[in-house]
C-alpha positions in Angstrom: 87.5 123.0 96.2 89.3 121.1 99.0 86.7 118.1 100.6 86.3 117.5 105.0 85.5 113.9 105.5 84.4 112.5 108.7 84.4 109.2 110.0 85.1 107.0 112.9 86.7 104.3 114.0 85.8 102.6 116.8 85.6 105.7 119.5 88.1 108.1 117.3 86.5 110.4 115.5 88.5 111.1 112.3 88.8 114.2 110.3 90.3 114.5 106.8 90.5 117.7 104.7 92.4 119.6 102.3 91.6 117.6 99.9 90.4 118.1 96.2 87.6 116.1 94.6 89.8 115.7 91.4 93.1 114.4 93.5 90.8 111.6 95.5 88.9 110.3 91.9 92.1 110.3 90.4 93.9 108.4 92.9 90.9 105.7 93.1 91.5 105.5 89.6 95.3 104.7 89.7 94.6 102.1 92.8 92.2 100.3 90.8 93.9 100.1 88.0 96.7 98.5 89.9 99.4 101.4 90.2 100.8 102.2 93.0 99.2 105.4 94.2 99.5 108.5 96.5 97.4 110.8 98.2 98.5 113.2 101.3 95.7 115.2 103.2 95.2 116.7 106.4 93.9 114.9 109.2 93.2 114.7 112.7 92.9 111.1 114.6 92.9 110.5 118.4 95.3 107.7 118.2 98.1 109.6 116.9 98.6 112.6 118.2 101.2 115.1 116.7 100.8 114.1 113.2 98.3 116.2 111.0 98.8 114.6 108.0 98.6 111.3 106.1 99.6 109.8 103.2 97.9 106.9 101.6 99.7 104.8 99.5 97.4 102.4 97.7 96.9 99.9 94.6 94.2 97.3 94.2 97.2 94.3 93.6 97.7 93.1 97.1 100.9 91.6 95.8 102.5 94.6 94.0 101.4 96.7 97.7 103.2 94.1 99.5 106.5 94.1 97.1 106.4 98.1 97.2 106.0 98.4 101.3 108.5 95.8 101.7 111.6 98.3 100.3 110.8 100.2 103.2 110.2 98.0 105.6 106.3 98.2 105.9 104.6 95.1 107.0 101.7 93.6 105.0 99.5 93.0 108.0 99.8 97.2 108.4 97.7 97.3 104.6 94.1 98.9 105.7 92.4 96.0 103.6 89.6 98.3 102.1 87.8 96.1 99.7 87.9 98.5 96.8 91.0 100.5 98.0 93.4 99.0 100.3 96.7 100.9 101.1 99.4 101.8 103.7 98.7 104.7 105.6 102.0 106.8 106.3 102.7 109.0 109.2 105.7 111.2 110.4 109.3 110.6 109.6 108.6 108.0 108.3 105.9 109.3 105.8 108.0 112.2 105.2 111.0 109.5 104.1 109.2 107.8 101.6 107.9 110.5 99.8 111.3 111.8 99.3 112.7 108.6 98.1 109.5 108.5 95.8 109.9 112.2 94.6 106.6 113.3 95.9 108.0 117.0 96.3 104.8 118.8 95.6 103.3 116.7 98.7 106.1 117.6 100.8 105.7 121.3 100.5 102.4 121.9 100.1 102.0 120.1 103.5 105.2 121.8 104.9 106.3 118.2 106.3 109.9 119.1 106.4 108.9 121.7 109.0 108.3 118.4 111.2 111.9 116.2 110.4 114.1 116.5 113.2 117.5 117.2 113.2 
């Protein structure tokens, strides 16, 4: 069964969904445990229009999420510093680039995100 969330930040109201109970436990699991982790789900977020999806790429060793952003060129103040999951938060090309290099195919189509590369 796939799981809405709501929430807000500051006046954006933000929707997540398509989601299953078993994918989110897991992936707490793995980013507490101190693996890099990934979860993709729909979403929809005033501040950044166009993109319907996000992926969330997470581990509990600020370090190691540093070391693994940096070989793409994500910048450790962009971490959402949640205290008991923080993570990069992935949009667009430049979500759909990473998950390629990382072999995240199922993510890919079951999101369609190629449908959004350009040429």
């Amino acid at each position: 069964m796939a799981r809405s969330l709501f929430g807000c930040h500051g006046d954006a109201i933000l929707m997540a969904f398509g989601v299953k109970k078993s994918e989110l436990m897991d992936w707490k699991a793995k980013v507490k445990r101190g693996e890099i982790a990934f979860l993709t789900h729909f979403w929809l977020d005033d501040r950044f229009p166009g993109c319907d999806t996000v992926t969330k790429v997470g581990c509990c060793d600020l370090n190691k999420l540093k070391a693994w952003g940096e070989q793409y060129g994500l910048e450790p103040e962009w971490i959402h510093k949640d205290p008991r999951f923080p993570h990069f938060d992935l949009f667009g090309e430049r979500q759909l680039h990473i998950l390629e290099e990382e072999g995240y195919w199922e993510h890919i189509h079951r999101f369609q995100l190629h449908k959004n590369k350009t040429p």
